[in-house]
C-alpha positions in Angstrom: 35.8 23.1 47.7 39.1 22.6 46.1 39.9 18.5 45.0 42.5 18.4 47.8 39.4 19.3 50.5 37.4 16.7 48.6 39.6 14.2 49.7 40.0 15.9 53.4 36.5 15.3 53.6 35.9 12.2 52.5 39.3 10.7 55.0 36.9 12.4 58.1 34.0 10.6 56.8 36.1 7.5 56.8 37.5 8.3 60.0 34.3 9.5 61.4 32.8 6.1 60.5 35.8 4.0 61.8 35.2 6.5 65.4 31.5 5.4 64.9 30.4 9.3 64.7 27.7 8.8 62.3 25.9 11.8 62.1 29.7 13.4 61.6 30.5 11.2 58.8 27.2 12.6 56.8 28.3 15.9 57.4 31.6 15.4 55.8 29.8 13.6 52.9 27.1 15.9 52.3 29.6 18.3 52.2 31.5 16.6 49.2 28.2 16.1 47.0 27.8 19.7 47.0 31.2 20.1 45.3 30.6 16.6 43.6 27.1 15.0 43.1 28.3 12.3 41.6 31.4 11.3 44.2 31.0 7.5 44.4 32.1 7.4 47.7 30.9 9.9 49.6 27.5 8.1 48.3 28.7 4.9 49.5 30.1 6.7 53.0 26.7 8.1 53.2 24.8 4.7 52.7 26.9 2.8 55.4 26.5 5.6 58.1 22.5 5.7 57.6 23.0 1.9 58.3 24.5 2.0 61.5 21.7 5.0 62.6 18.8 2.7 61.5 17.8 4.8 58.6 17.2 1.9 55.7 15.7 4.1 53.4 18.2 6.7 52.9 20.8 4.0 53.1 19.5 2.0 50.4 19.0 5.6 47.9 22.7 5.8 48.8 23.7 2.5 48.0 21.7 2.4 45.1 22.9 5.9 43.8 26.7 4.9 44.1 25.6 1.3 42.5 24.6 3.3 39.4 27.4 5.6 39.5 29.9 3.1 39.2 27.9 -0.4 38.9 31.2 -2.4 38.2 32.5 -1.5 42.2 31.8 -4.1 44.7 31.7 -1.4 47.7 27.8 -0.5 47.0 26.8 -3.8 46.5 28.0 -5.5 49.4 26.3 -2.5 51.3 23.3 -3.2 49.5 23.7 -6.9 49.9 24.4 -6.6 54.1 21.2 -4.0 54.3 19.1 -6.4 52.6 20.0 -9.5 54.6 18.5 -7.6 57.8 15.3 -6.9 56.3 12.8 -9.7 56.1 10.4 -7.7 53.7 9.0 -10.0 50.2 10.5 -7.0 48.4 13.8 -6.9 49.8 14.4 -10.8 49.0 13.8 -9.8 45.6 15.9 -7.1 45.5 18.6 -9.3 47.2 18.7 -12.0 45.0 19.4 -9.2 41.9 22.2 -7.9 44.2 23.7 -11.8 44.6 23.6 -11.5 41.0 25.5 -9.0 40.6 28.2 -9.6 42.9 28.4 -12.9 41.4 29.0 -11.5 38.2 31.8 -9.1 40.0 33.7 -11.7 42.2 33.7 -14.4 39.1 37.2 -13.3 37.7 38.7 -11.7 40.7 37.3 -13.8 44.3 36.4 -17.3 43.6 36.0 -18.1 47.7 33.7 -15.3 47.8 31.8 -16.2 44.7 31.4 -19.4 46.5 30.2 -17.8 49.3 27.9 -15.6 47.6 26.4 -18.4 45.4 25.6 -20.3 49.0 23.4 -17.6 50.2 21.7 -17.0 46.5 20.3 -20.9 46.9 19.1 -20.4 50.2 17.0 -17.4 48.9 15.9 -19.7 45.9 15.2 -22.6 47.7 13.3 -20.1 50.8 11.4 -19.6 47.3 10.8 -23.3 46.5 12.4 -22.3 43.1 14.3 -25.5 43.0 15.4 -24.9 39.8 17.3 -21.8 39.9 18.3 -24.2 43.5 19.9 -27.0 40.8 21.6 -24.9 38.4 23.6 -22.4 40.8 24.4 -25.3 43.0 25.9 -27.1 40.2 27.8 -23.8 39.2 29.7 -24.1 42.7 30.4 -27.6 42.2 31.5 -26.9 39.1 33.6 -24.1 40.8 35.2 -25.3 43.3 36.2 -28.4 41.0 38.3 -26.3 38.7 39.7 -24.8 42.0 40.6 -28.5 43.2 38.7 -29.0 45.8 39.0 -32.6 47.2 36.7 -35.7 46.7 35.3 -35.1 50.4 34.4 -31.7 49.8 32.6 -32.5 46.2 30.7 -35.6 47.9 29.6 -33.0 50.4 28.2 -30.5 48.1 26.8 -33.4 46.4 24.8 -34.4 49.4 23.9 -30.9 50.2 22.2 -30.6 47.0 20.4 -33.9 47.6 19.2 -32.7 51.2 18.1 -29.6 49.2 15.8 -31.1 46.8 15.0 -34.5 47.7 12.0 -33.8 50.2 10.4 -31.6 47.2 10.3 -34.0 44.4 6.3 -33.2 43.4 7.0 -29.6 43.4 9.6 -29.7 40.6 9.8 -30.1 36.7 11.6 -32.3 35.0 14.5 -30.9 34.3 15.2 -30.4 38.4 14.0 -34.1 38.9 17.0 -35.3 36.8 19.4 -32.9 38.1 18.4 -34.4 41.6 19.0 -37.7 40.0 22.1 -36.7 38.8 23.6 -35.7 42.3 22.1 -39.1 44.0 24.2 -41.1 41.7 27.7 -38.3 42.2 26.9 -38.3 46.1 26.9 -42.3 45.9 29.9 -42.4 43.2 32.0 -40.2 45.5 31.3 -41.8 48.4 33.8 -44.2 50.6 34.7 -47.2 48.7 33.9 -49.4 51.3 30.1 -49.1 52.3 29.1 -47.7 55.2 26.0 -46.3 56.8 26.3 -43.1 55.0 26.0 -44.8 51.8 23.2 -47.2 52.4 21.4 -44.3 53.4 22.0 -42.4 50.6 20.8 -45.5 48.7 17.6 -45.8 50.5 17.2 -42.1 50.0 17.9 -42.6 46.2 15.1 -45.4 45.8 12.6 -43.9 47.5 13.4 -40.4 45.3 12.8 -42.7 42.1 9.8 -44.3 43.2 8.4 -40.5 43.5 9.9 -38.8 40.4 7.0 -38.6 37.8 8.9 -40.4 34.7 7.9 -42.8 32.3 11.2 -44.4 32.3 13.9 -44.3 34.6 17.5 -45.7 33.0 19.8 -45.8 36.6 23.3 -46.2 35.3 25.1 -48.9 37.6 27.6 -46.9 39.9 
């Protein structure tokens, strides 16, 4: 198989897989990896069509095998990442919060709005978890994004009550360092709130004492706001 007929194949896997002909689109791709083991694509090709016939196995070996071909490409990740998210196994949340990793580490310079995305569904996992930690830290990442991409005052207050809501009904269950990150985002959520009080922020106040009366600290400083 000449390189021309390498391409022919791999535009009728594509085209097999747009036509939804599956089982045509591995023939095609099984055809290129006898020419070319190591064709990133026809890997990839191979790992979505197993996908749509309900064969998880030999789409994730796909997947994988292109990942490690080329492991700075998105295309094999995002497969991995959308195989993942329909399995409710122990093992695949672990191996889907190594793929959020990685396409975290991939969209950082070249998609922030997926980044932010991406970083959304890596605390769910954490906080599915209870690792409210690893919850703190890449939730403060986004902020920290999408202030250096502008985002408005309404916005950040909302991302700083998000992470409240996250954290706040698990107080006991965390270390120190998450209880004053929790802290941290009671007094930004009541800082960025409406100048004018309103029920929103007395609640958040009510919610912020009754945090502090369950944070284990020997001494609590509260800056006034």
């Amino acid at each position: 198989m000449s390189n021309k007929e390498v391409k022919a194949a791999l535009k009728s896997a594509r085209d097999a897989i747009r036509n939804k002909e599956y089982k045509e689109a591995l023939k095609h791709c099984k055809a290129v990896l006898k020419q070319e083991k190591n064709n990133y694509n026809a890997w990839v090709f191979i790992g979505l069509a197993a996908a749509e016939l309900e064969q998880p196995d030999q789409a994730k070996g796909a997947y994988k095998k292109a990942a490690e071909l080329e492991p700075g490409q998105l295309l094999a990740w995002q497969g991995l990442a959308n195989l993942y998210e329909k399995t409710n196994h122990a093992d695949a949340r672990e191996d889907l919060v190594n793929v959020y990793q990685k396409l975290l580490e991939l969209y950082e310079s070249t998609d922030k709005q997926k980044w932010c995305e991406v970083c959304k569904k890596l605390v769910e996992l954490y906080y599915q978890e209870k690792k409210f930690l690893q919850v703190a830290r890449s939730w403060h990442r986004l902020i920290k994004t999408r202030q250096e991409e502008g985002a408005d005052n309404n916005e950040l207050h909302q991302l700083w009550q998000r992470l409240v809501q996250l954290l706040a009904e698990c107080v006991h269950l965390q270390d120190n360092e998450t209880q004053q990150l929790l802290l941290g985002a009671f007094e930004q959520a009541v800082s960025s709130s409406d100048p004018i009080p309103s029920e929103d922020h007395q609640k958040l106040y009510r919610e912020f004492i009754q945090c502090l009366s369950k944070v284990r600290m020997t001494v609590v400083c509260i800056v006034p706001i």
